[in-house]
C-alpha positions, 0 to 999 in steps of 0.5 A, spaced: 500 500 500 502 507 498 501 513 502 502 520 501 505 523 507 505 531 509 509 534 515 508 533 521 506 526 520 512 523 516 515 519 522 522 522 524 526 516 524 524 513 518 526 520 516 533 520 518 534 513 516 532 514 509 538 521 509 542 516 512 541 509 506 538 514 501 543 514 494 540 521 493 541 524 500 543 531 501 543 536 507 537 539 503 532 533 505 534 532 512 528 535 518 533 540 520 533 543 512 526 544 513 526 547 519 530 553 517 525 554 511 520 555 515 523 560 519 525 564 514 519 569 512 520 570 504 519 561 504 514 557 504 516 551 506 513 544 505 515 537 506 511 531 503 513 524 503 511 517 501 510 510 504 510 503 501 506 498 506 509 502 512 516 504 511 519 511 509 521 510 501 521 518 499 522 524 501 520 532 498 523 538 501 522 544 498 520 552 499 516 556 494 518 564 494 516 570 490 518 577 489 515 582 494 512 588 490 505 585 489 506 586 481 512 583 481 509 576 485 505 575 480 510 573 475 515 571 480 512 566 484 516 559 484 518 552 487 525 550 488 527 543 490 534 544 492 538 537 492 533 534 489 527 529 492 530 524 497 529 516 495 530 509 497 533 505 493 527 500 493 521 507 491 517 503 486 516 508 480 508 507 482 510 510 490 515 515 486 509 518 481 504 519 487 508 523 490 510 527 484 504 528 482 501 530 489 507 535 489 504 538 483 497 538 485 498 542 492 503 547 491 497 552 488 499 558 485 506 557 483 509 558 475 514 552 476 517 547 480 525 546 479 528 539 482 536 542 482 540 536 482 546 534 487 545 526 485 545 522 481 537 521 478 538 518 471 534 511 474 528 515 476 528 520 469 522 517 466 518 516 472 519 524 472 517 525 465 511 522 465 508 526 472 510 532 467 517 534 469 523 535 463 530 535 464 534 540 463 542 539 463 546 542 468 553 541 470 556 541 478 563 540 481 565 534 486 571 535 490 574 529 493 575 531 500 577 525 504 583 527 505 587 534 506 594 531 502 588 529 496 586 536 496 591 540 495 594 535 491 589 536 485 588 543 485 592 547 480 598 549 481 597 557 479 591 557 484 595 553 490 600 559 489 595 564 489 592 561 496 599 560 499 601 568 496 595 570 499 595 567 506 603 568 507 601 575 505 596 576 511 589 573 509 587 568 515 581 564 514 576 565 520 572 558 521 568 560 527 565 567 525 561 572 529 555 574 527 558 581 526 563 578 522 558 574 518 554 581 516 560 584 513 560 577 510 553 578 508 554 586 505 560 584 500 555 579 497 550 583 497 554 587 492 556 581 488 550 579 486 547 587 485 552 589 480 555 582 478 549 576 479 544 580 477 539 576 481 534 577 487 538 575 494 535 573 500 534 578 505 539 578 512 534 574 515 535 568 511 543 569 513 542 571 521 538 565 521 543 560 517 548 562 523 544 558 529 543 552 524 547 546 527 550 543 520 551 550 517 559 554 517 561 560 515 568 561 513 570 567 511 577 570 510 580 576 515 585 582 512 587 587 516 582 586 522 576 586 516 572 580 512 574 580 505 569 574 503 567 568 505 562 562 504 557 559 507 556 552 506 551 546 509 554 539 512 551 532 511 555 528 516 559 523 514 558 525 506 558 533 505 560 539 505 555 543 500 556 551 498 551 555 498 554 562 497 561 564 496 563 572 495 570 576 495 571 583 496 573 585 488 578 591 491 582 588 495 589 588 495 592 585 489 596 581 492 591 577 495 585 572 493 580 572 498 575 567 494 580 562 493 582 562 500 576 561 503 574 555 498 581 552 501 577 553 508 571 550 506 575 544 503 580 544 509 574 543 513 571 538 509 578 534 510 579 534 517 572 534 519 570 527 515 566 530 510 568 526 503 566 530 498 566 538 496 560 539 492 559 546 489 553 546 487 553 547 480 557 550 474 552 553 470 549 550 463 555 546 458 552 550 452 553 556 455 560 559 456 561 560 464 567 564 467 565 561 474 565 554 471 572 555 470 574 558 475 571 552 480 575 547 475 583 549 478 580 546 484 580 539 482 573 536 482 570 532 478 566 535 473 559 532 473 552 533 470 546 531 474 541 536 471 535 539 474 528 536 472 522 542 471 516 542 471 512 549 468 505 549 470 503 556 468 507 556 461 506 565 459 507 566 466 513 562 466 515 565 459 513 573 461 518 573 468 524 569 463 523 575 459 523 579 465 528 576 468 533 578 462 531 585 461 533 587 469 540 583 468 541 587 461 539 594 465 543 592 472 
């Protein structure tokens, strides 16, 4: 028998058992991630599981969020699964089915549903395509973090000198920030994505709220008694460290490489703590040229493409807020 679950009634442990057993496990799909989304105001966070004959085989934990000018919330109003769903081994496609198309009828007004992917879903592609979601490729970083000499072993030769030259040269990496420092953190990246990124940004809520989450680190880089970039990154433990946002103050000094160094931190952090593998979170389209792409290529990771999987619910909606979307990125 199958049964479609809604949070609260999806049984905790069942529900820690799957992050641990489950291929497609990520921190995005664990009860902790779904406590930070649904304290955070600008996300509407749900979580939807499935059972087979009693036990735990599915999980889908995801936030819908929207601009918030009443006109733009038209346009804009979107679903994000971030990781992706997380799946037993053993999910029928029957069980997988029910719990998609559940999903896609209860997520009310919102244009279209995204699945952005960390794993490996090729065994599930058709059951996603027959509930209405299409893939789209996307490529990804892995870094082998399973030991410290493996790390800096494999990153290239001229991002390693950059790392050390910025670090013999006074940029320290701090691992256990202040909230203080991590608002300093917040301001560089807020530049960033107003003049570079051109898209939205979550408020300092988000951010202030990431800081008490237990698995979630802030590491950021010090020059001169001043934060001049970092990263915050979430942690499944005993699989990885994930960056979320990463920034670095772009007048710094010359001779220092604040990003560098703080991916090196995150790295360095995932060694020493028993996380074996580094996961970037995406590197752009292969298609498409992405300058961010080969900057993440000097740090030694194995180029992967596990896609997203999109389901477009509100098609001139959808097309509209594109349109939008690359109007403000052209006049920004």
């Amino acid at each position: 028998m199958i049964k479609l679950l809604t949070y609260p009634d999806i049984d905790p442990q069942q529900w820690n058992e799957l992050v641990q057993s489950s291929p497609t496990a990520t921190w995005f799909q664990t009860p902790e991630a779904y406590e930070f989304y649904a304290a955070v105001s600008d996300m509407q966070a749900f979580a939807y599981g499935v059972a087979e004959e009693g036990r735990l085989v599915g999980v889908i934990v995801g936030y819908t969020t929207q601009e918030k000018c009443i006109f733009k919330q038209y346009f804009t109003a979107r679903t994000i699964i971030p990781g992706g769903p997380l799946l037993s081994k053993e999910i029928s496609n029957q069980a997988l089915s029910t719990l998609l198309l559940a999903l896609n009828k209860k997520l009310g007004n919102t244009i279209y549903i995204e699945s952005r992917n960390y794993n490996d879903y090729s065994a599930w592609k058709s059951v996603f395509e027959s509930c209405g979601f299409i893939y789209n490729q996307h490529l990804n970083f892995h870094v082998d973090t399973s030991s410290l000499d493996q790390v800096q072993s494999r990153i290239g030769k001229h991002r390693w000198r950059y790392i050390r030259l910025s670090m013999r040269d006074g940029a320290t990496i701090v691992a256990n920030p202040t909230l203080e420092q991590v608002r300093a953190f917040y301001t560089i990246l807020q530049k960033l994505y107003r003049t570079k990124v051109r898209t939205p940004l979550w408020s300092w809520e988000f951010f202030e709220r990431l800081y008490h989450v237990e698995h979630a680190r802030y590491i950021l880089v010090e020059l001169d008694g001043q934060i001049v970039g970092g990263t915050a990154c979430v942690c499944l433990p005993g699989k990885a460290v994930y960056e979320w946002y990463a920034c670095g103050q772009d007048d710094c000094r010359d001779d220092i490489r604040p990003l560098s160094v703080a991916i090196w931190g995150e790295m360095q952090y995932a060694a020493e703590n028993g996380y074996p593998l580094f996961d970037f979170m995406g590197a752009g389209k292969p298609d498409e040229p992405y300058g961010v792409r080969d900057f993440k290529s000097e740090f030694g990771g194995e180029l992967v493409e596990h896609g997203r999987f999109l389901c477009v619910r509100k098609p001139l909606l959808y097309a509209i807020g594109k349109m939008g979307v690359k109007w403000l990125k052209s006049i920004m």
